[in-house]
C-alpha positions as CSV (number, residue, x, y, z in Angstrom):
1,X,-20.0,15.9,16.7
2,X,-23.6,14.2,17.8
3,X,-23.4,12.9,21.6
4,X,-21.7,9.2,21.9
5,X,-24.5,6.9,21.2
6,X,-23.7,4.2,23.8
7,X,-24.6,0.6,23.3
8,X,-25.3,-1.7,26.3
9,X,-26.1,-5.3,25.2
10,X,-28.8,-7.1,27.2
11,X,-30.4,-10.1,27.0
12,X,-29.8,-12.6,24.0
13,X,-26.6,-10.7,22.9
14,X,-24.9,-10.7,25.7
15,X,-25.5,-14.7,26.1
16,X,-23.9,-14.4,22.8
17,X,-20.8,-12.9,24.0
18,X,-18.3,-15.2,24.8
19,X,-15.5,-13.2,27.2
20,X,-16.0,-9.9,28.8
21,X,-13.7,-8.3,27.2
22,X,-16.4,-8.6,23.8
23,X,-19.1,-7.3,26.3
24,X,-16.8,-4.4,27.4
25,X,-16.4,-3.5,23.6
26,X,-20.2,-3.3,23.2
27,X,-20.3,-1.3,26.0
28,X,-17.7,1.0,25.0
29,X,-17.5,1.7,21.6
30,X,-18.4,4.8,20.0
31,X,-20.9,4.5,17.4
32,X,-20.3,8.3,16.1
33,X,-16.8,8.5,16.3
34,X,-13.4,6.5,15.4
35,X,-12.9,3.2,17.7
36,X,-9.5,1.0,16.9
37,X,-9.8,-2.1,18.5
38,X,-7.2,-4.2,19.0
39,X,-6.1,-8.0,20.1
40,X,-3.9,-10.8,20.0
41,X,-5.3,-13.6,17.7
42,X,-8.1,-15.8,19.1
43,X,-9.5,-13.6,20.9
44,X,-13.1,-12.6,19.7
45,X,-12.3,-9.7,17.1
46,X,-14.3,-10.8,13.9
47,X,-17.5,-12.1,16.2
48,X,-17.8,-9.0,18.5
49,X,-18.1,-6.8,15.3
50,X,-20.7,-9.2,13.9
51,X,-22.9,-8.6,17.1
52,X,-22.2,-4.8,17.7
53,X,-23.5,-4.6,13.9
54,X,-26.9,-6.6,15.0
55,X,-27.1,-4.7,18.4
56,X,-27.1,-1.2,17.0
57,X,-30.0,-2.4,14.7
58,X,-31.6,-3.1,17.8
59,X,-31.1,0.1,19.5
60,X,-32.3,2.7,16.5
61,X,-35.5,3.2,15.6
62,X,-34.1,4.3,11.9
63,X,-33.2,1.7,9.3
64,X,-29.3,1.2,9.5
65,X,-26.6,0.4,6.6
66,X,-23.4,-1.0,7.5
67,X,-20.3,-1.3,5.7
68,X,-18.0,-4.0,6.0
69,X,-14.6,-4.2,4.7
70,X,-11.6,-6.2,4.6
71,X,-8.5,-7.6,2.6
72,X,-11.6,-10.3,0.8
73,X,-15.0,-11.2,1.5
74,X,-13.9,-14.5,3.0
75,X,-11.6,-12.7,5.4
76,X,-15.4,-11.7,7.1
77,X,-17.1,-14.7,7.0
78,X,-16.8,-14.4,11.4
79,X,-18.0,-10.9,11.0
80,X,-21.4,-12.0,9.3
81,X,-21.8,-15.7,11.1
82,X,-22.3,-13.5,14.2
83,X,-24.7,-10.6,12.3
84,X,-26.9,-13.6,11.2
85,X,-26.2,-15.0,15.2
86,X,-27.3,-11.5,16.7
87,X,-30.1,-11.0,14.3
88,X,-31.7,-14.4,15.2
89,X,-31.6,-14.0,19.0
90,X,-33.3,-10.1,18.4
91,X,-35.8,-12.3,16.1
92,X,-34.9,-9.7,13.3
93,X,-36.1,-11.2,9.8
94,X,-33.2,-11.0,7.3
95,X,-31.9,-12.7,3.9
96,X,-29.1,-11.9,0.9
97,X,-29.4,-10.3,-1.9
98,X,-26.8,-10.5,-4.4
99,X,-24.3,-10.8,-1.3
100,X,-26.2,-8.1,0.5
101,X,-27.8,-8.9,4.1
102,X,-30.9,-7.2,4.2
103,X,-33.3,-7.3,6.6
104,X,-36.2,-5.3,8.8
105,X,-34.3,-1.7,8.9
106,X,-30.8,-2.9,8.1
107,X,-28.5,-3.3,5.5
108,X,-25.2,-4.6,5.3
109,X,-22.8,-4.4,2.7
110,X,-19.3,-5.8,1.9
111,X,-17.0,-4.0,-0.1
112,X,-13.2,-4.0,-1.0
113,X,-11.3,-1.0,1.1
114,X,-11.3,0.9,-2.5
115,X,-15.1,0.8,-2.8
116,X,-15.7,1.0,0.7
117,X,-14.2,4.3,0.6
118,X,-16.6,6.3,-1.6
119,X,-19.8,4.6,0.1
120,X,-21.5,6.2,2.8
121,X,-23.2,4.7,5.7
122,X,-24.3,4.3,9.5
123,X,-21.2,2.3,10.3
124,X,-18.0,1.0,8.6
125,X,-16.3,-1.8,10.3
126,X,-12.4,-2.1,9.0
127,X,-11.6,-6.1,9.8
128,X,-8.3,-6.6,10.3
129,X,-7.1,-2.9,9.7
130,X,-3.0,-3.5,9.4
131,X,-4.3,-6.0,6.2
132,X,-5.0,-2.6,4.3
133,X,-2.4,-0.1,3.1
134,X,-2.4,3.0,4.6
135,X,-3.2,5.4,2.1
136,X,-6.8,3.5,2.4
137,X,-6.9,3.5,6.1
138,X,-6.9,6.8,5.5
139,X,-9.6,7.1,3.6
140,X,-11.9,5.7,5.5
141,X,-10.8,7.8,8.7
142,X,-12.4,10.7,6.9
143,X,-16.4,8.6,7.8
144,X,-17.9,10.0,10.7
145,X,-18.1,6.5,12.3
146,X,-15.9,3.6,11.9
147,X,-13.9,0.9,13.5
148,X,-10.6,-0.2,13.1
149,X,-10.2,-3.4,14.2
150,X,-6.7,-5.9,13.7
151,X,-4.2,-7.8,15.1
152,X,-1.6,-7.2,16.9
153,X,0.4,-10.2,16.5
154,X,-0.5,-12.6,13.6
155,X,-0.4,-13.0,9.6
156,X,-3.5,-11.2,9.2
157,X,-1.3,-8.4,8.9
158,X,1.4,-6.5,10.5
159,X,0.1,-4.9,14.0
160,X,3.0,-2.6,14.1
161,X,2.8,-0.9,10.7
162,X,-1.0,0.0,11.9
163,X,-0.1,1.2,15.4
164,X,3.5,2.7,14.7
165,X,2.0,4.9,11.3
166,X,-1.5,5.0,11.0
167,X,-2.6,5.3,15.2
168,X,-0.3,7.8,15.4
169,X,-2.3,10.1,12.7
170,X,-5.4,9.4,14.1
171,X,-4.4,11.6,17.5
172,X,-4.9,14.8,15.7
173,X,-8.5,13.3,14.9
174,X,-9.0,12.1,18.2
175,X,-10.1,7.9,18.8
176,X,-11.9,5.7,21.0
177,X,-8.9,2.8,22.2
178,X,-10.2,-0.9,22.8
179,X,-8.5,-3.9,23.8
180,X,-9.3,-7.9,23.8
181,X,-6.6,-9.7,26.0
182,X,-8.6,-12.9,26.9
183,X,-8.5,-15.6,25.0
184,X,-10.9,-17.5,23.3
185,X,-9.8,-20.1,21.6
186,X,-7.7,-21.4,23.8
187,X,-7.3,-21.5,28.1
188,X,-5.8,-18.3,29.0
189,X,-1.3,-19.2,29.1
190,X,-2.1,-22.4,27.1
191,X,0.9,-24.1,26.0
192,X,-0.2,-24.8,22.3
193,X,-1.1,-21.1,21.6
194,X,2.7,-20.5,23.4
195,X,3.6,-23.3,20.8
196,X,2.2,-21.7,17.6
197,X,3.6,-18.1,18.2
198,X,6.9,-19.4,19.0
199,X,6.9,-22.0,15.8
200,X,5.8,-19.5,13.4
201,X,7.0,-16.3,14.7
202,X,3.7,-14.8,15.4
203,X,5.0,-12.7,18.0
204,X,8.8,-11.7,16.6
205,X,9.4,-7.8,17.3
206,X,12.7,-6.0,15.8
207,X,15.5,-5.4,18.4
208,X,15.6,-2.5,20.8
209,X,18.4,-0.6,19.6
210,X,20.3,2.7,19.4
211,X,22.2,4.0,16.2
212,X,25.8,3.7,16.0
213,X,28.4,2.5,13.3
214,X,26.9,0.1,10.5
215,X,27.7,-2.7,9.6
216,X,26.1,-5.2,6.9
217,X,26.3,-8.8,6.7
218,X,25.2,-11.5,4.5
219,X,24.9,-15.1,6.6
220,X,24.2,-17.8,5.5
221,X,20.4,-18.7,5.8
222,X,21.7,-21.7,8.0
223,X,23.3,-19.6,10.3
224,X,20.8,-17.2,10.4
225,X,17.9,-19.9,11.4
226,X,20.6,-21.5,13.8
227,X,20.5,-18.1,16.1
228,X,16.7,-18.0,16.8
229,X,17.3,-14.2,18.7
230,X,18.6,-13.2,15.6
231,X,16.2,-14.7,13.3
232,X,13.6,-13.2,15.5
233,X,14.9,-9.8,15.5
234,X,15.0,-9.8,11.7
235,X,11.7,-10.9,11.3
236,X,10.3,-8.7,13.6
237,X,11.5,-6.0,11.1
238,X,10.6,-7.8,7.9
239,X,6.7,-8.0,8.5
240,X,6.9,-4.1,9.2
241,X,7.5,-3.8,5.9
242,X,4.5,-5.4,4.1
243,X,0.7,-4.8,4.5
244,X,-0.1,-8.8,4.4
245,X,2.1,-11.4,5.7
246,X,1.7,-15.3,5.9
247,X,3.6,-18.2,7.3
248,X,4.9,-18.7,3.8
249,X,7.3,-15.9,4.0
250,X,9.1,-17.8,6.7
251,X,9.3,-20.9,4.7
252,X,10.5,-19.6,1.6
253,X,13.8,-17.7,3.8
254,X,14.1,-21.3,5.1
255,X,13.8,-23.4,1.7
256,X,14.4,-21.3,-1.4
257,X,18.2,-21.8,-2.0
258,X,18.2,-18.1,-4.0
259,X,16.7,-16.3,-1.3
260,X,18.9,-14.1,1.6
261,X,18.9,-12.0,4.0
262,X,21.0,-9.0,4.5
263,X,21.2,-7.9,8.0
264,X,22.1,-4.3,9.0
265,X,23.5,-4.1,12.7
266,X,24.6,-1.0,14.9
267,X,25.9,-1.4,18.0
268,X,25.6,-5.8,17.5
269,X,21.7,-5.4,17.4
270,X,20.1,-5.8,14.3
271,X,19.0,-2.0,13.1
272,X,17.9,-3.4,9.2
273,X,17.2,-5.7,7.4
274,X,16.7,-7.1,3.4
275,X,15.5,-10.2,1.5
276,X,16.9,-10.5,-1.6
277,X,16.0,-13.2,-4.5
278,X,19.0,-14.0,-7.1
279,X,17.2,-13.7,-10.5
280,X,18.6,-13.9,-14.0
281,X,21.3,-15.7,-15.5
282,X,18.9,-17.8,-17.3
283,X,19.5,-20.3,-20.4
284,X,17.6,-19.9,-24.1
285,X,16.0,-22.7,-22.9
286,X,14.9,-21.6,-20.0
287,X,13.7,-18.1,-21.1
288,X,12.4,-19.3,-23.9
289,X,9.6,-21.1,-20.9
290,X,9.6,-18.2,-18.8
291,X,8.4,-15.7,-21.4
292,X,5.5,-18.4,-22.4
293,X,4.3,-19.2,-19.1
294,X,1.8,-16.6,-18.2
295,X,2.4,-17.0,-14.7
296,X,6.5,-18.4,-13.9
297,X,7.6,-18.9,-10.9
298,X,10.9,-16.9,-9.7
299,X,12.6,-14.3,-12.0
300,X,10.4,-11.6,-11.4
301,X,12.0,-8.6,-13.4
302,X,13.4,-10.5,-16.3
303,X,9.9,-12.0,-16.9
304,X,8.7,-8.4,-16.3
305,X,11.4,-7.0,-18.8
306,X,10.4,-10.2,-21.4
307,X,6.3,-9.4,-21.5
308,X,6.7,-6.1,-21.6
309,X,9.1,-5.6,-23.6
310,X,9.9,-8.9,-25.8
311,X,13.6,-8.1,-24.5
312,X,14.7,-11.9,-24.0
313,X,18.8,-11.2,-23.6
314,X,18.3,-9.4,-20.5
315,X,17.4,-12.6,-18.5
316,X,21.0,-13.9,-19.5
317,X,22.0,-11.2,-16.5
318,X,21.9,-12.1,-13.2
319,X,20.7,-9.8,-10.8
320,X,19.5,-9.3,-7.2
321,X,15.9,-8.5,-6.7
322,X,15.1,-7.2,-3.7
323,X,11.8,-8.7,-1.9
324,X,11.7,-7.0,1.4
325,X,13.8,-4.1,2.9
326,X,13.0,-2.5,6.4
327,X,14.9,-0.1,9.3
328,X,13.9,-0.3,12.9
329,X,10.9,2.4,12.8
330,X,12.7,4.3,15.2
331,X,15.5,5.2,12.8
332,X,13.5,5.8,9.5
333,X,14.8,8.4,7.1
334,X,18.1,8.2,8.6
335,X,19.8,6.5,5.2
336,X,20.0,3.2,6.5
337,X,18.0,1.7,3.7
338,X,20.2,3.7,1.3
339,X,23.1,2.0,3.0
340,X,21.7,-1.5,2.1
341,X,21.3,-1.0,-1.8
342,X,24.5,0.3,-1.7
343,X,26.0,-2.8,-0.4
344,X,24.1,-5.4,-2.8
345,X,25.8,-4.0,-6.0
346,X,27.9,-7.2,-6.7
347,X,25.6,-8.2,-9.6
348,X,24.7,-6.9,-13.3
349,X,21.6,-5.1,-11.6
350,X,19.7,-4.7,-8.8
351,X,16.0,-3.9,-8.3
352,X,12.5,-4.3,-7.3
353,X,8.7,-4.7,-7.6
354,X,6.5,-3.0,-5.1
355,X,3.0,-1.1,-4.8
356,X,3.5,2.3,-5.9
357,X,3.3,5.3,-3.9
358,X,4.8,8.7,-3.7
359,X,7.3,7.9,-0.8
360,X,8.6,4.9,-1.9
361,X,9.2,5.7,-5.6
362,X,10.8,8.5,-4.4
363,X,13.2,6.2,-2.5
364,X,14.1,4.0,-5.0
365,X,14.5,7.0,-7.4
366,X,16.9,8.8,-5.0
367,X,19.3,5.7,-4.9
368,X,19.7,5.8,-8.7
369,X,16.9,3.0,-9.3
370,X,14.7,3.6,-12.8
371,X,11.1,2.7,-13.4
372,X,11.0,0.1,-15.7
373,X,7.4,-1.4,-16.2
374,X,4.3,-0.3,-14.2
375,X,0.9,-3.2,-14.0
376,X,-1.8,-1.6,-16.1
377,X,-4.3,-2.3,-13.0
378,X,-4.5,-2.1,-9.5
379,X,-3.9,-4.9,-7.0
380,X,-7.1,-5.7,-5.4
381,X,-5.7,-5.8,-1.9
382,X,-3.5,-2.8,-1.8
383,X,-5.2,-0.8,-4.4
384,X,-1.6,0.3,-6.2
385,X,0.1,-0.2,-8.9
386,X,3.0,-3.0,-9.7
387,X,6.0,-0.5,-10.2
388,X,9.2,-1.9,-11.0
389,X,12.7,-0.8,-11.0
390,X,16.1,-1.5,-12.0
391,X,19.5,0.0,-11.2
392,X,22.5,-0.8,-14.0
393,X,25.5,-2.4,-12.9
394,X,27.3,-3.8,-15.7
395,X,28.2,-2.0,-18.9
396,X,25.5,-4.7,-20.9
397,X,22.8,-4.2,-18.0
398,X,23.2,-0.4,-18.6
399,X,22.6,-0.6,-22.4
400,X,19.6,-2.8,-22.2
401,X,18.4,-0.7,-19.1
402,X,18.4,3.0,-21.0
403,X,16.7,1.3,-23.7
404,X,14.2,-0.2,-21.7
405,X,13.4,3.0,-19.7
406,X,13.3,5.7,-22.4
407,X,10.6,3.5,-23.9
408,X,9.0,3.3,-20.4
409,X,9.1,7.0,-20.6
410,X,7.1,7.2,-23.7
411,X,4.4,4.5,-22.8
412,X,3.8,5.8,-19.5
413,X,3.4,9.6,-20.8
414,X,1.0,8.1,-23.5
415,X,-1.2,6.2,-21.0
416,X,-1.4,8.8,-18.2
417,X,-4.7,9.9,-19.5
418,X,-6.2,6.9,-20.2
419,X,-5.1,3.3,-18.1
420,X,-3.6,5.5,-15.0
421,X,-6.4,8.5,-15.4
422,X,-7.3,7.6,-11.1
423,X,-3.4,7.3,-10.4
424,X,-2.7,9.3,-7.2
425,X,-0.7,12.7,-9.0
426,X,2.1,12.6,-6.5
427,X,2.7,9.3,-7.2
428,X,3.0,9.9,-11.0
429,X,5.2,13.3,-10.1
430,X,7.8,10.7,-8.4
431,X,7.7,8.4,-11.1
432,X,7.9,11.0,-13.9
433,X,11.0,12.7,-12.0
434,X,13.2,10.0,-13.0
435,X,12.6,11.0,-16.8
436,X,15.9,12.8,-19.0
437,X,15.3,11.5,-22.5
438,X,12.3,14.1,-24.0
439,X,13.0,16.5,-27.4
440,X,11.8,20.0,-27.1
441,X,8.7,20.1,-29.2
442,X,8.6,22.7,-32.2
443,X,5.2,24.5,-32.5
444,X,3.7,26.1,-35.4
445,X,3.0,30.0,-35.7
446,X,-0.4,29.7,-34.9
447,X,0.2,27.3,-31.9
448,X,2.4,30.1,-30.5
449,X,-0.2,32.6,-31.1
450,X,-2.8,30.6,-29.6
451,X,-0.2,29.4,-26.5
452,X,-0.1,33.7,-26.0
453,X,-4.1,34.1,-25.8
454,X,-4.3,31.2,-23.5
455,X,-1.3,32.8,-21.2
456,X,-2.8,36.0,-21.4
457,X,-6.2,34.6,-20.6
458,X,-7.8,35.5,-23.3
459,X,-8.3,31.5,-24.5
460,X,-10.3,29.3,-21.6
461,X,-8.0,26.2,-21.3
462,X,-10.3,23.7,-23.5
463,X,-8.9,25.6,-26.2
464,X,-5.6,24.9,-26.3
465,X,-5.2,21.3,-24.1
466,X,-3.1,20.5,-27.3
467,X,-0.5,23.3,-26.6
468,X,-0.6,22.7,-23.1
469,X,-0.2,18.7,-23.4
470,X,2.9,19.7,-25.4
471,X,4.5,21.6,-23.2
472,X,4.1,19.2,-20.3
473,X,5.1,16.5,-21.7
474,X,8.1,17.8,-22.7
475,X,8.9,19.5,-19.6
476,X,8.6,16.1,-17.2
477,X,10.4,14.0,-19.8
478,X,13.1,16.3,-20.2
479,X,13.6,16.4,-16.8
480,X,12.6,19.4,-15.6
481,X,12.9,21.0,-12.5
482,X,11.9,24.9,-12.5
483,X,8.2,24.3,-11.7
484,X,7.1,23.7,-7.7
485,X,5.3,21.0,-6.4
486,X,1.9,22.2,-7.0
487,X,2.5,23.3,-10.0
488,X,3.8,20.3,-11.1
489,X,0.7,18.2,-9.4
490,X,-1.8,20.1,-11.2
491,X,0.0,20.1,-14.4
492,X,-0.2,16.3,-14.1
493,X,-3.1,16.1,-12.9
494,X,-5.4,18.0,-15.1
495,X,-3.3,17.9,-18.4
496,X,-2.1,14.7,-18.5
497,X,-4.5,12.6,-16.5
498,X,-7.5,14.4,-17.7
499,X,-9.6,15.1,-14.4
500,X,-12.5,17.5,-14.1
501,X,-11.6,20.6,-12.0
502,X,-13.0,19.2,-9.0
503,X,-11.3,16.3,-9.1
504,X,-7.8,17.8,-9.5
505,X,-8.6,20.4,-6.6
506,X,-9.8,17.5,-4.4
507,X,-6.4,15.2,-5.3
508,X,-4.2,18.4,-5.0
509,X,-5.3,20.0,-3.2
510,X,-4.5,23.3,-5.0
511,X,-7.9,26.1,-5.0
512,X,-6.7,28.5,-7.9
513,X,-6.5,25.3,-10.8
514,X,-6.5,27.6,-14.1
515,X,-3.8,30.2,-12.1
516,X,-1.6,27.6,-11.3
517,X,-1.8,26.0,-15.1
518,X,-0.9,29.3,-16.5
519,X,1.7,29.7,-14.1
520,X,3.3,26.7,-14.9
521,X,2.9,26.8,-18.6
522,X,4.4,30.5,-18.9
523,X,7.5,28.9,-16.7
524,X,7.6,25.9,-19.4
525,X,6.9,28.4,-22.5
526,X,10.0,30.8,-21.1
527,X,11.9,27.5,-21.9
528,X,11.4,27.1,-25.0
């Protein structure tokens, strides 16, 4: 790694700055290395990015390209007030080009974390870091410089998530750790900033506890909002469990009369928690609105299960979707989630929408839920997919539901290659693990004959992608379970998603492609 290039603001900039805390970060970042900075709201983030951006265009003699990304362009409007600010004090002559500040050697660039990640640059500046799923994060902590900056305690995003998962993976790489504690918005211990966390939560954190017998409970929301340590602890826990998080989720437990929360306790102390919406149970009437309305409000899976499938009788079911569940981080992987689902049966199904990723399908899956429906594009801010998932409870919910999934089964096989080509193979491997329903596939004489010169390596694989399509397909939808886990990656991800060879090495990362594929296929061909 190139010597630390330190940056010591003089002049103009640092009558710019307005705490010393912001001058200490200018002083002590690492412009070739990983920095995370992090704060309390109010306290100079956004603006001390904006002039470490215009300072190290100062202090090269080499024309400089910055990224910037965030959740949205507006979420950096601070970041590129105080570029323009530092750039005016340096004299530095600039202007924007389709949304692009350019200027005398510089060039800064905003982009959404997804197209952030395959840019390069000088610098990339991550506002408001916990705002980003981690699988992104991770991304970008692969660029040779970049900070990480986000709040600790705030909406912009959940502090913890950042600091309990993705900090702790950045100590193989090594980081550069900066903090902002003054404020700036308000007098340092002022009584309306003591107001607003305390109003809204801003500072809740989940419960110190230690794992004992479990117990679940389902209080009233009164009761819950009536014990303001409790309500505290279980919102502490709840905003671990989501990348972005506003004030709003705090009104709807307080005002939505079909939202509750389930609260997981060992020991008295609150160790879990879930938010659950009653859905379903609707009228003709009333589905007959839902299914027209492009965008309804409530009844999440039923409308789901109506546009995607034109299945209007299973909205007569009511069901428990569940919004939000979460475990103290210091007890994940220990079952207590599992223990929650299990104790919100008393409907005609239960399930979920959430983004997908390997490890959470593979929850869900393991406590008997089924993908149902999956978005055909990726949410802008989390850059995932909309997976949902339903688990039967009532003999009509379990009819409706096997219909409904073996057909998922076939329009998700079908689309692999085409709508869901960049879908991360692990992911799809989760997702396609739930599948039971596929018919062994007859193949003609000369398919068999051709299947033998490709085993025997006598065909190169463009040959026979029919065959091997076959064969795959049949294998995951039949649920099997004789192939290992790169096997089964690179089977997915060159055969039914269609990537080039580099591609499937780089998402597998699997070096011998073609040996595993004929590994796999002789396994699947045995079968037959």
């Amino acid at each position: 790694m190139p010597k630390a290039e330190k940056l010591v603001p003089k002049g103009p900039l640092q009558s710019l700055a307005k705490s010393s805390d912001q001058i200490d970060f200018l002083n002590k970042v690492d412009v070739n290395g990983i920095n995370v900075l992090l704060a309390n709201r109010g306290r100079g983030k956004s603006a001390a990015l904006g002039l470490l951006i215009a300072d190290l265009r100062a202090r090269r003699n080499k024309k400089t390209e910055v990224v910037v990304t965030s959740r949205s362009r507006d979420a950096v409007k601070v970041v590129f007030e105080f570029i323009e600010k530092g750039l005016d004090e340096l004299s530095i002559p600039y202007g924007y080009k389709k949304g692009i500040l350019l200027g005398k050697k510089i060039k800064v660039v905003f982009e959404e974390p997804e197209g952030a990640i395959s840019r390069k640059a000088d610098l990339f500046i991550v506002d408001e870091a916990s705002s980003i799923p981690i699988g992104q994060l991770k991304e970008l902590a692969k660029k040779d410089a970049v900070v990480f900056s986000t709040t600790v305690h705030g909406y912009e995003g959940s502090g913890r998530v950042f600091s309990l998962i993705f900090m702790n993976e950045l100590k193989n790489k090594g980081y550069n750790l900066l903090t902002m504690e003054s404020p700036i918005r308000y007098a340092k211990g002022d009584p309306i900033e003591a107001w607003l966390f305390d109003t809204f939560l801003l500072d809740a954190e989940p419960d110190p506890v230690s794992l004992g017998k479990l117990e679940f409970t389902l209080p009233p929301m009164k009761e819950v909002f009536s014990h303001e340590n409790e309500l505290r602890g279980a919102f502490g826990l709840l905003v671990t469990a989501h990348y972005m998080n506003t004030p709003n989720d705090l009104q709807i437990m307080a005002d939505a009369p079909h939202h509750s929360l389930g609260l997981t306790l060992s020991n008295g102390k609150i160790i879990g928690a879930v938010q659950i919406a009653e859905e379903g149970g609707l009228s003709d009437s009333q589905i007959g609105e839902m299914c027209n309305d492009e965008r309804p409000e409530g009844n999440i899976l039923p409308d789901i299960v109506c546009k995607h499938y034109g299945l209007k009788d299973f909205s007569k079911l009511k069901g428990k979707r569940v919004v939000r569940i979460v475990t103290n981080p210091a007890f994940w992987g220990k079952g207590i989630g599992s223990f929650m689902l299990e104790k919100l049966e008393a409907a005609d199904w239960v399930g979920s929408s959430f983004g997908a990723s390997s490890k959470l399908v593979r929850f869900w899956v393991k406590n008997g839920f089924l993908p149902v429906a999956i978005g055909p594009y990726r949410n802008p801010k989390s850059g995932e997919y909309a997976l949902a998932v339903l688990k039967p409870i009532s003999k009509r919910a379990r009819e409706q539901t096997k219909l409904i999934h073996e057909e998922f089964e076939n329009r998700f096989l079908g689309s692999l290659s085409d709508v869901y080509w960049d879908m991360d193979p692990f992911t799809v491997r989760e997702i396609l693990k739930s599948f039971s329903h596929g018919k062994k596939p007859v193949l003609s004489i000369l398919e068999l004959k051709r299947l033998s010169l490709l085993l025997s390596g006598k065909h190169v694989y463009e040959f026979d992608v029919d065959i091997a399509t076959k064969l795959v397909k049949w294998y995951f939808s039949s649920g099997g379970d004789y192939l290992s886990e790169s096997e089964e990656v690179v089977l997915i991800s060159k055969v039914l998603q269609r990537a080039m060879w580099k591609v499937v090495k780089e998402k597998t990362g699997t070096p011998l492609i073609f040996d595993t594929i004929k590994d796999g296929l002789k396994k699947v061909a045995s079968h037959l």
